[in-house]
Each structure stands twice: as structure tokens, then as C-alpha cells.
C-alpha positions as CSV (number, residue, x, y, z in Angstrom):
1,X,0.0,0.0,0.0
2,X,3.1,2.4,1.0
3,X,4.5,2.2,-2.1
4,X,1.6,3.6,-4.5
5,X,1.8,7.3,-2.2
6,X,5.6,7.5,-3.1
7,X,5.3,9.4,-6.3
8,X,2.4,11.5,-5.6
9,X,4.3,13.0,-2.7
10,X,7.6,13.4,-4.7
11,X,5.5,15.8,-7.2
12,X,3.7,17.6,-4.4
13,X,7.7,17.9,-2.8
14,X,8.4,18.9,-6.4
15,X,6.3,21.8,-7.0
16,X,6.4,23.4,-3.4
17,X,10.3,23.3,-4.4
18,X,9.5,24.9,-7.9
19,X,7.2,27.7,-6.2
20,X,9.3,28.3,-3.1
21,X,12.5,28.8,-5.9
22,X,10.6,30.9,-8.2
23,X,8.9,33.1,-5.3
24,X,12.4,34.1,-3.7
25,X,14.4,34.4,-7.0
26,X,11.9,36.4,-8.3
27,X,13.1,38.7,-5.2
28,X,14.5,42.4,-6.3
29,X,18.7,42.3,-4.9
30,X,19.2,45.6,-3.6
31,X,22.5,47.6,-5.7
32,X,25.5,47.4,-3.2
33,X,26.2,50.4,-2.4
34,X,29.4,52.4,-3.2
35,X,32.4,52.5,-1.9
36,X,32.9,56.0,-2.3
37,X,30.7,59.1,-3.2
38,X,30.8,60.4,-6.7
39,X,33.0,63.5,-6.8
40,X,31.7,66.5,-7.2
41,X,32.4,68.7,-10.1
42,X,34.4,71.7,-8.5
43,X,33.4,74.3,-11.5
44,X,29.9,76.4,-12.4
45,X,30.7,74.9,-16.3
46,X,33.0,71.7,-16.4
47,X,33.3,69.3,-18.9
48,X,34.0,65.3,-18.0
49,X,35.8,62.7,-18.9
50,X,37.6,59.4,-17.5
51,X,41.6,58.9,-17.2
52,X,44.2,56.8,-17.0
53,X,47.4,57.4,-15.6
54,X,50.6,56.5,-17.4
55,X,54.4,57.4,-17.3
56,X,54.7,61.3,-19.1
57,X,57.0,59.2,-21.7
58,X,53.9,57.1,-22.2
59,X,54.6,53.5,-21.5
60,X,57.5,51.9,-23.1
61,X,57.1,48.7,-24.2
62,X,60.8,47.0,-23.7
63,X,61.5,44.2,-26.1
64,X,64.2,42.8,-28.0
65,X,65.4,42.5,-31.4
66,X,67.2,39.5,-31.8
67,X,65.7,36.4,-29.8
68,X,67.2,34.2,-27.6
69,X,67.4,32.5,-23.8
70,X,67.4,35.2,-21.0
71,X,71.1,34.6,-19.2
72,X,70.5,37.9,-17.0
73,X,68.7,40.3,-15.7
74,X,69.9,43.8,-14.4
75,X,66.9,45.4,-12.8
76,X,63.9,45.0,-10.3
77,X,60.4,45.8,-10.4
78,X,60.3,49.2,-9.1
79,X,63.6,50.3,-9.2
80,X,65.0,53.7,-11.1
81,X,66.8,53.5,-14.4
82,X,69.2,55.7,-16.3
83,X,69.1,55.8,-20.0
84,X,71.8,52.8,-21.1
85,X,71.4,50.9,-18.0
86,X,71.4,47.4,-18.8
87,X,68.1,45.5,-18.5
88,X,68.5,41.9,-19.3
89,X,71.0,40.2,-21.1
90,X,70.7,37.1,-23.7
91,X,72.9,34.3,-24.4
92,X,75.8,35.6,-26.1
93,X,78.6,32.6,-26.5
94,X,77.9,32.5,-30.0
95,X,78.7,35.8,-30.8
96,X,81.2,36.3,-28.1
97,X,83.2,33.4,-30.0
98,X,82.8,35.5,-33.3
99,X,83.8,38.7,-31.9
100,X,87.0,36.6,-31.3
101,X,87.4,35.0,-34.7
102,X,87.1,38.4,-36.1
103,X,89.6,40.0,-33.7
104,X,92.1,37.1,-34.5
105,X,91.2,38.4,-38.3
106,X,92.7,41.5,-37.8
107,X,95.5,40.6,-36.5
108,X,96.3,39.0,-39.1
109,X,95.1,41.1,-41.7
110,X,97.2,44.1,-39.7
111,X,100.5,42.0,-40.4
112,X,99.4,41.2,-44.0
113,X,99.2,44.6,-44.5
114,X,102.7,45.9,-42.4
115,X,104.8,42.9,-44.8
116,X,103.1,44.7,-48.0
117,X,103.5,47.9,-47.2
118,X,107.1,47.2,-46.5
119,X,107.3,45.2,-49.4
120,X,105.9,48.3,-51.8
121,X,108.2,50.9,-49.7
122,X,111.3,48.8,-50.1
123,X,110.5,48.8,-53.9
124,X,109.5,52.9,-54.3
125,X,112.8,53.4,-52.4
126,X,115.5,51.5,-54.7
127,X,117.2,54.3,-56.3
128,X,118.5,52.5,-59.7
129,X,115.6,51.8,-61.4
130,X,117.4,48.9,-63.2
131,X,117.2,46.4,-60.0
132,X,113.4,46.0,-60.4
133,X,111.4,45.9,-63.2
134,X,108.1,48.3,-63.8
135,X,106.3,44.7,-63.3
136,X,107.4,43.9,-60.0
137,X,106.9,47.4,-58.7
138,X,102.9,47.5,-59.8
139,X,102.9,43.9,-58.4
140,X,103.9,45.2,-54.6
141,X,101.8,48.5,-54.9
142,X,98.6,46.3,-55.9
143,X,99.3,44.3,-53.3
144,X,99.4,47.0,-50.3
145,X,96.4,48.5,-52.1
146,X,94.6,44.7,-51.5
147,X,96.0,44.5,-48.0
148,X,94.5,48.0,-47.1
149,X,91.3,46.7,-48.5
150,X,91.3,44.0,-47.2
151,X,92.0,45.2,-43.4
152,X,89.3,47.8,-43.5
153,X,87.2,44.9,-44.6
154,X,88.1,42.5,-41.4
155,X,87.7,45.9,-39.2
156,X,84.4,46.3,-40.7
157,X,83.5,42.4,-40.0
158,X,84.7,43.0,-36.7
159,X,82.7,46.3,-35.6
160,X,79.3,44.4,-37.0
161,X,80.1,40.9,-35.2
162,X,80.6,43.7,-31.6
163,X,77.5,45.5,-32.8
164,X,75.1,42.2,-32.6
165,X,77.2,41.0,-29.1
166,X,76.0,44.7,-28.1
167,X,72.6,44.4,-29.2
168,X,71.7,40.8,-26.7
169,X,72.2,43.3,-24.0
170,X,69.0,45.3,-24.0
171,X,69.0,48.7,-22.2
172,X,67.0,50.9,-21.1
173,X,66.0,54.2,-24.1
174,X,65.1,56.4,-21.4
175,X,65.4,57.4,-17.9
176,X,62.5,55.9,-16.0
177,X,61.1,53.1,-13.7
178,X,60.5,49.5,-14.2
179,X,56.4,49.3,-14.3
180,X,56.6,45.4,-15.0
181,X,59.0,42.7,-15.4
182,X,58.1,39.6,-17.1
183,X,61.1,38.4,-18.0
184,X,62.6,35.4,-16.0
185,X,65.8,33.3,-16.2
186,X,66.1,30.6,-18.8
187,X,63.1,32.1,-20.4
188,X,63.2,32.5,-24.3
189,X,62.3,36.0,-25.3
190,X,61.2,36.5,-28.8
191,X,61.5,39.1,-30.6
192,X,59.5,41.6,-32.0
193,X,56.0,43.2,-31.0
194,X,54.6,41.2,-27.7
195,X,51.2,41.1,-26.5
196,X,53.1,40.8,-23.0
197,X,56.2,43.2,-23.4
198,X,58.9,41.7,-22.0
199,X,59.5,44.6,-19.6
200,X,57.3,48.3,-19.2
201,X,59.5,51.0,-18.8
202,X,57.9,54.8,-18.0
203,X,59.4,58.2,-16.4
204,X,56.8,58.6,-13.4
205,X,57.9,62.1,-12.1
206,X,55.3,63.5,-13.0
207,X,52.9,61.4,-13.7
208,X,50.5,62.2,-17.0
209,X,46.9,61.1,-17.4
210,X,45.3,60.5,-20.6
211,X,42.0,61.6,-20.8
212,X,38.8,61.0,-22.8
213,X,36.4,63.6,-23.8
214,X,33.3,62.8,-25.8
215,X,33.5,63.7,-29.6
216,X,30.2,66.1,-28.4
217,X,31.9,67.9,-25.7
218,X,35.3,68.1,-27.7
219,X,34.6,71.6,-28.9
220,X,33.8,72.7,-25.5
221,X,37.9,72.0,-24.1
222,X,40.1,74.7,-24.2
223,X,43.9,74.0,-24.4
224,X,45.7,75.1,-21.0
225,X,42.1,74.7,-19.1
226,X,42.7,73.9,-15.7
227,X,41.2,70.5,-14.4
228,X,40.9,68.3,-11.6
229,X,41.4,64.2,-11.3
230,X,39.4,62.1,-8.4
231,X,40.8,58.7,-8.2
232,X,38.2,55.6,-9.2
233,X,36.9,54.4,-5.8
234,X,37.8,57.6,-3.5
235,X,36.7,60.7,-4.2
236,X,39.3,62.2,-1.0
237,X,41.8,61.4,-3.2
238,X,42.4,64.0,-6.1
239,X,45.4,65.9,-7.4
240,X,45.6,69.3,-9.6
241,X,45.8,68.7,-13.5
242,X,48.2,70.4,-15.8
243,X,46.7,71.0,-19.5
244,X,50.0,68.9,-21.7
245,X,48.8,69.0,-24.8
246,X,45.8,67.5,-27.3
247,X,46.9,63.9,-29.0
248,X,45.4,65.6,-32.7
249,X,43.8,62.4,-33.7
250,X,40.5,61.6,-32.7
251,X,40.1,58.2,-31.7
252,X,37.0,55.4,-31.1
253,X,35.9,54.8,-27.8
254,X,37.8,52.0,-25.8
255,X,37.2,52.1,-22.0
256,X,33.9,50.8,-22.1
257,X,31.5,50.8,-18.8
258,X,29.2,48.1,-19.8
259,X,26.0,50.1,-19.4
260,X,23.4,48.3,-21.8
261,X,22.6,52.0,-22.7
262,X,26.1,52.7,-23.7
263,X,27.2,53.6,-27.4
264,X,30.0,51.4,-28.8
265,X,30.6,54.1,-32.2
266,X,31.6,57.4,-29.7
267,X,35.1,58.7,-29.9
268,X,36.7,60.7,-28.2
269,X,39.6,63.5,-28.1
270,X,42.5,62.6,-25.9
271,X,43.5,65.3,-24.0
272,X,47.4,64.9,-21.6
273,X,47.5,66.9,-18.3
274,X,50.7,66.1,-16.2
275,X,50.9,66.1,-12.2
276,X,52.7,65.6,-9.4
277,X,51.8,62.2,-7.6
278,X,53.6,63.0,-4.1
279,X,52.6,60.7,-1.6
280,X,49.0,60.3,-2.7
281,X,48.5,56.3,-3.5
282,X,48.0,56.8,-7.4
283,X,49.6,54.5,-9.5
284,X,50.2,53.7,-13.1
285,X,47.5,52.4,-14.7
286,X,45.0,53.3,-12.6
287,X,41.7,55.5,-13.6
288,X,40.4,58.5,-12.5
289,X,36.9,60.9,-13.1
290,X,37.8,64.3,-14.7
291,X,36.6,67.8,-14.5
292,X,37.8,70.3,-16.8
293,X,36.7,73.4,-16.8
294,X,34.7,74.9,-19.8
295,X,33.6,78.0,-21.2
296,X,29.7,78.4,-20.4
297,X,27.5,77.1,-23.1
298,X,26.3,79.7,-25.3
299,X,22.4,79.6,-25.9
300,X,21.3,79.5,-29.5
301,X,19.7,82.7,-30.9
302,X,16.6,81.8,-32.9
303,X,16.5,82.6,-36.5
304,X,13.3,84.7,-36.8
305,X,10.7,82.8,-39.3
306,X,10.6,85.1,-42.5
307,X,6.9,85.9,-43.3
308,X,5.1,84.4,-46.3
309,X,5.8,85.3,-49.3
310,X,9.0,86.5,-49.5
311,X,12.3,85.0,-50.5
């Protein structure tokens, strides 16, 4: 008899599951709240825009142009480099051992070229032309001529054979900090453009911030208007903007909020202000909201209708 109630009270279980889930999902989630306040804009006529910070050399993107196996590395995350620092260093036995070769070269092509220009001096310097013939003589000058060539050749082989030993020690282009290292030891580093550069490299006294204005406010900017940044997250942190200059090429929108609302054709002028970080907790990379002042909108004048019948 127990048996035959089993599966009716499995559906009843079934659906008071179903309605208890769809009652309490079907419950609105109240938005978390925010961390911080919004700033508030500090000017009667402001335009807005969203920044991030970079190095005032923008950031470098370090790589290499010859690949091969990291051997070492000269720097640390964070630390201060001068321009021709070393920053890592790749295997370089090969061309160490052909530096060599060409050195041993030179040597020899230095001698060559001391025994033929003896040879051709000894012959200009016989004073009785009848000891050697006009033969001989042309025969030792086209020699030393070949023996000069052919030690500025081995000179030359030599400088390029240092050049490429030169070039598997990459160093730094500019002074700077080391933004991020991802380059290890035994590591092979290709070369040429990286998703993943190898190592960024920025100057970060002062700091810049790259800023976006919408293609509609663009005309409203002004260049040298003053402006303030409030860091993402805290409006308590802020710093003074200095107006650097306007990047001339207007560019499409990339720093997307994900609002459904939210237009994926809008570009946007890029405008540089520089300042100085001090011991605020701003950091490369980071983003921050963006009042600049603006000139007050001027209201449009309506054009007065003409009456009818006139052109």
C-alpha cells in the first residue's frame, strides 16, 4: 500500500520546491552600495571625462630584437633607471666566440698589411731603377692597395660581429622606472612586438593622465584649461591637472562601462595633463573621473521665421 503514495508526494515535494525557488528568486537584490561618493564637479561649467594614468613618456614597451634564452637580468620591479642601464642580457657565446674569430682576423690582416707595405716601400725606395722591373713594382703596390682593402674589410666584420654582441644586452631608451618585469631566467624572449612586453618602462615624475572627452563635448575643451582628477573608488583622493597638450587624432571609444545603454561608435579627443603624484597612493595604470573646466555654453539665438511670401 506504502508504495503507490511515493510518487504523488515526490511531485507535491516537487512543486512546493519549484514555487518556493521561483517566489524568492523572483526577489529584487538591492545595488551594493558604493564604496565612495561620486566627486563632485568643483566648477559652475565643467566638462567630463575618465583617465588613466601612465608614465609622461607614455609606457614603453621594452623588447628585443634578436631572440634568444634570458642569461641575465639587471633590474627590479620598481627600481629607477638611467638611460643605457642594462636590463636583461641574452645568451651571447655564439657571438662572443665570433667577436674573437674576427679579432684574430685583424691581427692577421694588420701584419698582412705591415709585410706589404714594407714590401711596396722597399721597392718605391730603390734608387737604380734597373734592380726592379716596372712589373714587380705595380705587383707590390697592388698588393698593399689589397692588403689596405682587405683590413678595413676585417675591421668592418669585426665592428658588426661587436655591434650584434651589443645588441643581446638590451637597455633601457630612457630614464625611467621598471612598471613590469616579465622576463625570467632561462626564459626564451622572442622578438619583435609582444602582447606581453617583456618589460614596461615609464618616467613617473610626474605622472600624466590620458584623458577622454566625448566627440560632443570636444569643442567645449580649451587648451591650457585647468582641471581636476578624483581617483576611481575615493573621491578624497584628487590631485591638480596640468593641461599637456591635445593627441590631434581623434580616436574610437575603448574604456567601455558596460551600461546596456552605452554607445560602442563614440570617440573621443584625448587630452594629456601632467601632475605631481607625491605621496598620494595613485599608481600607473590606474583611472580616474575628470573635471575640466569649460567655457559656459552659449544659448542659441533663434533665427526669426521670414513671413510668407518673401524670398
Amino acid at each position: 500500500m506504502f508504495p503507490k503514495y511515493i510518487l504523488p508526494l515526490l511531485a507535491v515535494a516537487g512543486v512546493g520546491f519549484a514555487i518556493y525557488t521561483a517566489i524568492h528568486g523572483a526577489r529584487t537584490i538591492p545595488p551594493a552600495l558604493p564604496v565612495s561618493d561620486a566627486p563632485q564637479p568643483p566648477y559652475a561649467a565643467f566638462v567630463a571625462g575618465s583617465g588613466i594614468v601612465e608614465a609622461n613618456t607614455e609606457n614603453i614597451a621594452i623588447g628585443t630584437a634578436i631572440a634568444g634564452v634570458v642569461t641575465a637580468i639587471d633590474v627590479k620591479l620598481g627600481v629607477d633607471v638611467k638611460a643605457g642601464d642594462p636590463l636583461f642580457t641574452l645568451d651571447d657565446r655564439a657571438q662572443r666566440a665570433e667577436v674573437a674569430a674576427r679579432q684574430a682576423a685583424v691581427e692577421v690582416a694588420d701584419a698582412q698589411l705591415a709585410d706589404a707595405e714594407h714590401q711596396r716601400a722597399r721597392a718605391e725606395g730603390i734608387a737604380d731603377k734597373r734592380a726592379m722591373s716596372v712589373e714587380e713594382l705595380i705587383r707590390r703596390q697592388d698588393a698593399a692597395r689589397t692588403a689596405r682593402a682587405q683590413a678595413t674589410q676585417t675591421r668592418a666584420l669585426l665592428a658588426a660581429a661587436q655591434t650584434d654582441l651589443e645588441r643581446l644586452t638590451v637597455r633601457a631608451p630612457v630614464d625611467g622606472q621598471i612598471l613590469q618585469l616579465k622576463v625570467h631566467l632561462g626564459e626564451f624572449a622572442p622578438a619583435g612586438v609582444l602582447a606581453q612586453p617583456l618589460i614596461l618602462l615609464g618616467a613617473v615624475t610626474p605622472l600624466s593622465l590620458r584623458v577622454n572627452v566625448d566627440e560632443n563635448d570636444a569643442w567645449r575643451v580649451r587648451a591650457g584649461a585647468i582641471a581636476i582628477g578624483y581617483l576611481r573608488g575615493n573621491k578624497e583622493i584628487s590631485a591638480p591637472l596640468k593641461f599637456v597638450r591635445f593627441e590631434p587624432y581623434v580616436v574610437p571609444k575603448t574604456s567601455l562601462t558596460g551600461d546596456t545603454t552605452e554607445r560602442v561608435d563614440t570617440r573621443v579627443l584625448q587630452m594629456i595633463f601632467n601632475f605631481d603624484r607625491g605621496d598620494l597612493p595613485i599608481f600607473v595604470g590606474q583611472q580616474m573621473d575628470v573635471y575640466i573646466e569649460a567655457p559656459e555654453p552659449k544659448p542659441e539665438t533663434p533665427t526669426p521665421a521670414k513671413p510668407k511670401g518673401t524670398s
